[in-house]
C-alpha positions in Angstrom: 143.2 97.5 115.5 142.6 99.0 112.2 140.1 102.1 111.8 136.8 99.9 111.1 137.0 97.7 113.9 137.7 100.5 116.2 135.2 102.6 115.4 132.7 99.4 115.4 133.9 98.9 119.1 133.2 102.6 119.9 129.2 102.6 118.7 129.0 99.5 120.7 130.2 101.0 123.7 128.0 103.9 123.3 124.8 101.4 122.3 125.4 99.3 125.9 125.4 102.9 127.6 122.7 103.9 126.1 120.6 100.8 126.8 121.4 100.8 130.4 118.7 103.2 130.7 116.8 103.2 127.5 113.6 100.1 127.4 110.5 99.8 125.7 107.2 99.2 126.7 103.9 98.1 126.0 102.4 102.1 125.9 106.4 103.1 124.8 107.9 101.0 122.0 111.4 101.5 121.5 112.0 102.7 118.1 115.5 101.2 117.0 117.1 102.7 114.1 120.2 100.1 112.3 122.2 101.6 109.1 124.4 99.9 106.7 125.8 101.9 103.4 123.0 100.9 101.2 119.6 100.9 103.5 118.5 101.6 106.6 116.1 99.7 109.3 113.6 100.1 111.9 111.9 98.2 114.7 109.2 99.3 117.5 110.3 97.0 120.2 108.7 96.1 123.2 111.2 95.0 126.0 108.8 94.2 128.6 107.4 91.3 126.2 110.7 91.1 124.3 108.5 91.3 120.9 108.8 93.2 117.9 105.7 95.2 117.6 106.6 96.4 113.8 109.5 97.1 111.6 110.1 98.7 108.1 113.4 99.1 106.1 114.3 100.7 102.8 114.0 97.1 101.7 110.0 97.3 102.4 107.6 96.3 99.5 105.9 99.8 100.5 108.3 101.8 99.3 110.9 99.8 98.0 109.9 100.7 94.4 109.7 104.3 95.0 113.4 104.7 96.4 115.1 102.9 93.4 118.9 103.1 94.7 118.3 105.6 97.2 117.8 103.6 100.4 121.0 104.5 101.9 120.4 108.5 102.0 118.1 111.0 103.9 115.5 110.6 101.6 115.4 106.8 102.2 115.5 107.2 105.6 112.8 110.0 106.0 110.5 107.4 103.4 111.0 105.0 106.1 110.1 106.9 109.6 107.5 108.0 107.1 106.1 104.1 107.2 106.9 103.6 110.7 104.7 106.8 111.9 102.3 104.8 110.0 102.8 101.6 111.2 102.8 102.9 114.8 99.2 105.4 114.5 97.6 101.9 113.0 98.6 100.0 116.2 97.5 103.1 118.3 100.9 104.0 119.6 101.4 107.8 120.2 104.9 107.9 122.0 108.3 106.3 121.0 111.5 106.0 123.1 114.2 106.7 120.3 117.0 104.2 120.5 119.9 105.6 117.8 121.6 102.4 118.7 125.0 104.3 119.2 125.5 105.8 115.8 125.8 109.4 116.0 122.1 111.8 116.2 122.7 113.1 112.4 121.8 112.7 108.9 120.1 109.5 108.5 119.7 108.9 112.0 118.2 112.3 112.3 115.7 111.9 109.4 114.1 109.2 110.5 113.5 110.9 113.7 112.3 114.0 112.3 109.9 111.6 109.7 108.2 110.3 112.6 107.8 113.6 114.5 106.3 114.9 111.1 103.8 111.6 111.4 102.4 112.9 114.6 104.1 110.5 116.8 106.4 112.5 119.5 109.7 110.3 119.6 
């Protein structure tokens, strides 16, 4: 197995672990968090339902025009749990269950956490 493929099997393991016990509901989206090199993704989920609630990328006409080619760094991914915080006070949501979707709690990952702690929504 070369070095990409094995490393792809290992966050996959770790994102079935953490599933197992990790759902959504109706009064605690699960805020999923999926990274590529150039952007970064979220979705408030609800499992019960099996519905997306809301979702926002670095790919988002909001802010979109404001990152320029910055979508794949920290400050792309703290614009982004910026407009999720948003998203989320809009529908009345006030908690989050933070899915990392196996990819390790740093950098990115951690920015958009932090973005939607700073948006008054505890994650």
């Amino acid at each position: 197995m070369d070095r990409n493929k094995k490393s792809t099997a290992r966050r996959l393991r770790r994102r079935r672990h953490i599933r197992r016990t990790l759902a959504g509901t109706t009064d605690r989206p699960r805020l999923t968090v999926t990274r590529s090199l150039k952007h970064i993704y979220c979705q408030l989920i609800d499992d019960t339902k099996g519905v997306t609630i809301a979702a926002a990328s670095s790919r988002s006409p909001e802010i979109r025009d404001s990152l320029g080619n910055k979508g794949g760094n920290r400050e792309g991914a703290k614009l982004v749990g910026e407009l999720v915080a948003k998203k989320a006070q809009e529908l009345g949501i006030r908690k989050l269950a933070f899915d990392r979707n196996g990819y390790r709690y740093h950098g990115r990952v951690a920015a958009v956490a932090a973005a939607v702690r700073e948006g008054g929504i505890e994650v």
